[in-house]
C-alpha positions as CSV (number, residue, x, y, z in Angstrom):
1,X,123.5,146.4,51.0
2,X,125.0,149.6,49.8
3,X,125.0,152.7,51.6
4,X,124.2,156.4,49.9
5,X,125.2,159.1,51.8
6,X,123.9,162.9,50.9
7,X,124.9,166.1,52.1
8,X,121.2,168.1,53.0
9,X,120.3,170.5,49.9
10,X,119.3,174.0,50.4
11,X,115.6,173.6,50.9
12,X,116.2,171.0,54.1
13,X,116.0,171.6,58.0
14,X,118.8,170.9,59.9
15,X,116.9,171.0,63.1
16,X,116.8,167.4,64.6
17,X,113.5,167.8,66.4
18,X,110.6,169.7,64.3
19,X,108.2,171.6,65.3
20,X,104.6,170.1,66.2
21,X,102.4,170.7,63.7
22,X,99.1,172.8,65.2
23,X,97.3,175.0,62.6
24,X,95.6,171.7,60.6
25,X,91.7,171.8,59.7
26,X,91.3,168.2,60.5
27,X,91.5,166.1,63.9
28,X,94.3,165.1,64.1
29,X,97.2,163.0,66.2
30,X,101.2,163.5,66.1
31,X,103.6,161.3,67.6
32,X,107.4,162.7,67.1
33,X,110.2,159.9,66.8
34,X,110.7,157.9,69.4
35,X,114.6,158.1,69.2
36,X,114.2,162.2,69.8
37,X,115.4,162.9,65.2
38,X,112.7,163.5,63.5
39,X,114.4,163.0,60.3
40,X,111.5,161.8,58.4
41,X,107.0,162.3,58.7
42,X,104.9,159.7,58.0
43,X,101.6,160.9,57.1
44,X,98.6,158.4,57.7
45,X,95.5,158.6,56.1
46,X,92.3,155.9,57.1
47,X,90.3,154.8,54.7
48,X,86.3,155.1,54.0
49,X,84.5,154.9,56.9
50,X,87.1,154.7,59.8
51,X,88.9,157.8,61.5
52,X,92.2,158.4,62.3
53,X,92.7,157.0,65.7
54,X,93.0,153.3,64.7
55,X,96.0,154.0,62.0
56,X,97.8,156.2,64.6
57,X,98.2,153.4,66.8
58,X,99.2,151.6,63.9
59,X,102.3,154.5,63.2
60,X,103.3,154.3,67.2
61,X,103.9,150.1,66.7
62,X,105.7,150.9,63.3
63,X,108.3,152.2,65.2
64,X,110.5,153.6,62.3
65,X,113.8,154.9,63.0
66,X,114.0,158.9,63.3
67,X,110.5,158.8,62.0
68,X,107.5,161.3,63.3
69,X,103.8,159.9,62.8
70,X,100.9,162.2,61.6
71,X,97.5,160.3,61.5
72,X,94.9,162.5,60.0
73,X,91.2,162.3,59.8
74,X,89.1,162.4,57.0
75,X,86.8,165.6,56.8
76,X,83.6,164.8,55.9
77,X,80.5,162.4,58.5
78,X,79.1,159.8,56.3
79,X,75.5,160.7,56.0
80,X,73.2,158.6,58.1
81,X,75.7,157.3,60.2
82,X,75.6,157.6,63.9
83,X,78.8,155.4,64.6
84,X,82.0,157.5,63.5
85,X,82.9,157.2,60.4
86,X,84.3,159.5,57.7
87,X,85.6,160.2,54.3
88,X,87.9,161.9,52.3
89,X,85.5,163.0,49.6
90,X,81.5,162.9,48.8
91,X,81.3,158.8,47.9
92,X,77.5,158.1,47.9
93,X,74.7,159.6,46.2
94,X,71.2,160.8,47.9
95,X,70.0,157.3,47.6
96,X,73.2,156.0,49.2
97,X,75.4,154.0,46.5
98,X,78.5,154.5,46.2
99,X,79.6,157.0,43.2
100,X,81.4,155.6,40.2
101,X,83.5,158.9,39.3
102,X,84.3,160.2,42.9
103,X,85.6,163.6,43.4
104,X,88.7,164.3,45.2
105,X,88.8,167.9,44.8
106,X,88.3,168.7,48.6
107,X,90.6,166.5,49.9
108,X,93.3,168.0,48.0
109,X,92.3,170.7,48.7
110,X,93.0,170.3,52.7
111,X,95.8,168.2,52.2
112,X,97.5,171.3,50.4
113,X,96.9,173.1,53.6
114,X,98.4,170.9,55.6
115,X,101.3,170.5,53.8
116,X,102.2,174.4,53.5
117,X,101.8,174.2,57.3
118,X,104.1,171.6,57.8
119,X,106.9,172.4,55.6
120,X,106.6,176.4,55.6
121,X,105.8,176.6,59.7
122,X,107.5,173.3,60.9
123,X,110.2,173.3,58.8
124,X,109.7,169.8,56.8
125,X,111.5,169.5,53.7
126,X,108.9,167.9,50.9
127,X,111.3,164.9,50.4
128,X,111.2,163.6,54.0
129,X,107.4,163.7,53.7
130,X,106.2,160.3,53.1
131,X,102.3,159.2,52.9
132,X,100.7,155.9,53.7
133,X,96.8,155.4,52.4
134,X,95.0,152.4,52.7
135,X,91.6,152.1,49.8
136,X,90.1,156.1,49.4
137,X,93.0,157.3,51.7
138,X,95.7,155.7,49.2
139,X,93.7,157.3,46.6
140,X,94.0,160.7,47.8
141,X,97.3,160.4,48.5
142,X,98.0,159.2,44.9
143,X,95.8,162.1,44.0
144,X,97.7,164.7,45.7
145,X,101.2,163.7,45.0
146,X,100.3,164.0,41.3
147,X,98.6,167.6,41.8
148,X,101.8,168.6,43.5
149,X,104.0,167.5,41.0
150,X,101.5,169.6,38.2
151,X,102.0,172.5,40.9
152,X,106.0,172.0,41.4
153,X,106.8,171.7,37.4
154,X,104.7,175.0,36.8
155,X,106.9,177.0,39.9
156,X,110.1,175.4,37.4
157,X,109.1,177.7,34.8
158,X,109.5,180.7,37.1
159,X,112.7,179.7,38.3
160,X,112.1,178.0,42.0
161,X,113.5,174.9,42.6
162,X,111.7,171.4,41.9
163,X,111.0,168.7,44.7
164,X,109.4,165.6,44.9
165,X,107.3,164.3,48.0
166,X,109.4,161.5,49.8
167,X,107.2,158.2,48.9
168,X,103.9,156.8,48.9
169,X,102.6,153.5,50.5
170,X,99.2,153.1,48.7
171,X,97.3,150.3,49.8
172,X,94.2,149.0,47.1
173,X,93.7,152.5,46.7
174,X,93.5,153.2,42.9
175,X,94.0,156.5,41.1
176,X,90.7,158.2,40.6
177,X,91.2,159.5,37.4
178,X,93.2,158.5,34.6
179,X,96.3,161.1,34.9
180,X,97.2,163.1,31.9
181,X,100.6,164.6,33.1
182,X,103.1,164.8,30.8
183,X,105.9,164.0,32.6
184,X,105.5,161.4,35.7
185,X,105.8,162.2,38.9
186,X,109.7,161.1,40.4
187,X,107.4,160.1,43.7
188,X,108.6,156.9,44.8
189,X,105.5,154.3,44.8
190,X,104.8,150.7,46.1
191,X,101.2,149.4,45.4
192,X,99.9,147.2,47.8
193,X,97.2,145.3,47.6
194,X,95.3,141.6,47.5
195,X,94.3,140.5,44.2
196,X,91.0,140.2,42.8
197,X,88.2,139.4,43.8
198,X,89.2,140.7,47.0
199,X,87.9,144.3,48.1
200,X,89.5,146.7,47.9
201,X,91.6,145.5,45.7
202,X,93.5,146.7,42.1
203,X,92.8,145.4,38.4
204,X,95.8,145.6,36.1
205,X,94.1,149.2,34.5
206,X,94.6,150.3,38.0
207,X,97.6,149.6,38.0
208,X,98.6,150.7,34.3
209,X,97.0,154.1,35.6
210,X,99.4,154.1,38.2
211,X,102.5,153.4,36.2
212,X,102.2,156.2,33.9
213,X,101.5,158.9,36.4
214,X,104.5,157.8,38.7
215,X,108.1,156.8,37.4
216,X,108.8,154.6,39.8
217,X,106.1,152.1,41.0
218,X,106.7,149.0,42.8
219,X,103.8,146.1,43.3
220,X,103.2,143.5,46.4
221,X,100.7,141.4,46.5
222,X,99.4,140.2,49.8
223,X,97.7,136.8,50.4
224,X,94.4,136.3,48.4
225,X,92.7,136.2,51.8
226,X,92.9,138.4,54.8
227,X,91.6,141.6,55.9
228,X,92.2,144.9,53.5
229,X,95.3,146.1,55.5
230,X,98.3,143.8,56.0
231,X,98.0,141.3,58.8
232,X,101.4,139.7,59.6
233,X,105.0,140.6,59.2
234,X,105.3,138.5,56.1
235,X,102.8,141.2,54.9
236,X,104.5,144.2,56.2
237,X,108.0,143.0,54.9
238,X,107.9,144.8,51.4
239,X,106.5,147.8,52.8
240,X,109.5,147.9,55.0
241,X,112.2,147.0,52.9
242,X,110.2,149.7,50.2
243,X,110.8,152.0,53.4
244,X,114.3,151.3,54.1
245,X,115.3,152.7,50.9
246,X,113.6,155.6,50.9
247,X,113.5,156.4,54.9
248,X,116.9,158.6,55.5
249,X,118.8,158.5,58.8
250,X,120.7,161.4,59.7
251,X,124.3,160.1,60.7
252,X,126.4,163.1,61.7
253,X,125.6,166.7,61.1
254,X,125.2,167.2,57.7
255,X,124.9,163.6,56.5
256,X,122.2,161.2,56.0
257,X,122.0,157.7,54.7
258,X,119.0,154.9,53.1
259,X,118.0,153.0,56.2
260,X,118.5,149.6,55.9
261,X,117.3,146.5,58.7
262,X,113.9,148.3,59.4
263,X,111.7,145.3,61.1
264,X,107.8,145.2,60.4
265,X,105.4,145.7,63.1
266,X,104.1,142.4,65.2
């Protein structure tokens, strides 16, 4: 497997362990690396009706080398519910179907947030910021990535430099509307997901959609039956290979290189 090694651009930390992130409007959990670099920041978002305790357990076992975990929990109780559950965006009506043309609009809306805290106050460079969603939490990170993109490309026209988040793991969650960018996003993407008639799942629109908001997008299919998320290391292994060349490992000062070997979680 080749090897790329890059020199850090202006706009990265050199600091090996980052600051803990503290000022987010959401419940949170934050695990830094477990080998003490905290090169890279996973961000986890749950999907509907879960919180974020279940998929930071999930980002402990992951293990990835000189990789902090940020779980984060969706902001808004699902009406009517006493168990916890939550979700990104308003996704039922009064009498309690689910709504056809979702909006996202508050979710990016926080997620903004908590990125300007993380990479103006804890000193995260936007490429090392990398987002797993599984169902609406792969839709909002879809969703997001694009508006930051829109928001990057308009700062070029004054003159500041242009970045690109690091990746995006989005797993059956579809793009909620169909994007009208005119230049993709350079956000790396792997869509994962079991095929139809699975739920959640994503049809080939979906995954058109997806293509011509994001220049790079990658597809794995899991087995046709399972639960939603992936349930074995067969499963896991494009997500990790997908991870091992975007992941960067920070060799000596100044230098970092594409992980490679990364092994999925038991």
């Amino acid at each position: 497997m080749q090897v790329h090694l890059r020199e850090p651009g202006p706009s990265q930390s050199s600091n090996r362990v980052k600051k803990s992130p503290s000022t987010i409007p959401l419940p949170f959990s934050y695990t830094p690396s477990d080998d003490g670099t905290d090169e890279n920041l996973l961000i986890l978002l749950h999907g509907l009706g879960d919180t974020h305790v279940p998929f930071a357990k999930l980002g402990r076992q992951l293990k990835l080398p000189q990789t902090a975990v940020l779980a984060l929990r969706a902001p808004e109780k699902i009406p009517f519910l006493y168990e916890e559950a939550y979700q990104w965006y308003p996704s039922f009506d009064h009498l309690g179907d689910l709504i056809d043309r979702p909006n996202p609009t508050p979710a990016l809306d926080i997620l903004s947030k908590v990125f300007n805290h993380l990479i103006k106050d804890c000193s995260w460079p936007t490429d090392r910021i990398h987002l797993l969603g599984f169902a609406q939490g792969g839709s909002v990170a879809l969703e997001f990535a694009i508006e930051f993109w829109r928001e990057q490309r308009a700062d070029s026209e004054s003159s500041l430099p242009v970045s690109s988040l690091g990746s995006i793991v989005s797993i059956s969650g579809p793009l909620l509307s169909y994007p009208t960018i005119s230049s993709p996003s350079p956000t790396p993407v792997i869509a994962v997901y079991r095929p139809p008639p699975a739920e959640p799942s994503l049809s080939p629109a979906d995954l058109t959609a997806l293509k011509k908001a994001f220049s790079s997008v990658r597809e794995a299919k899991l087995g046709a039956k399972g639960p939603g998320m992936p349930s074995s290391k067969e499963e896991w292994e494009p997500i990790m290979r997908f991870w091992s060349e975007r992941l960067s490992r920070r060799q000596v000062e100044g230098l970092y290189e594409v992980l490679s070997g990364i092994a999925p979680p038991n």
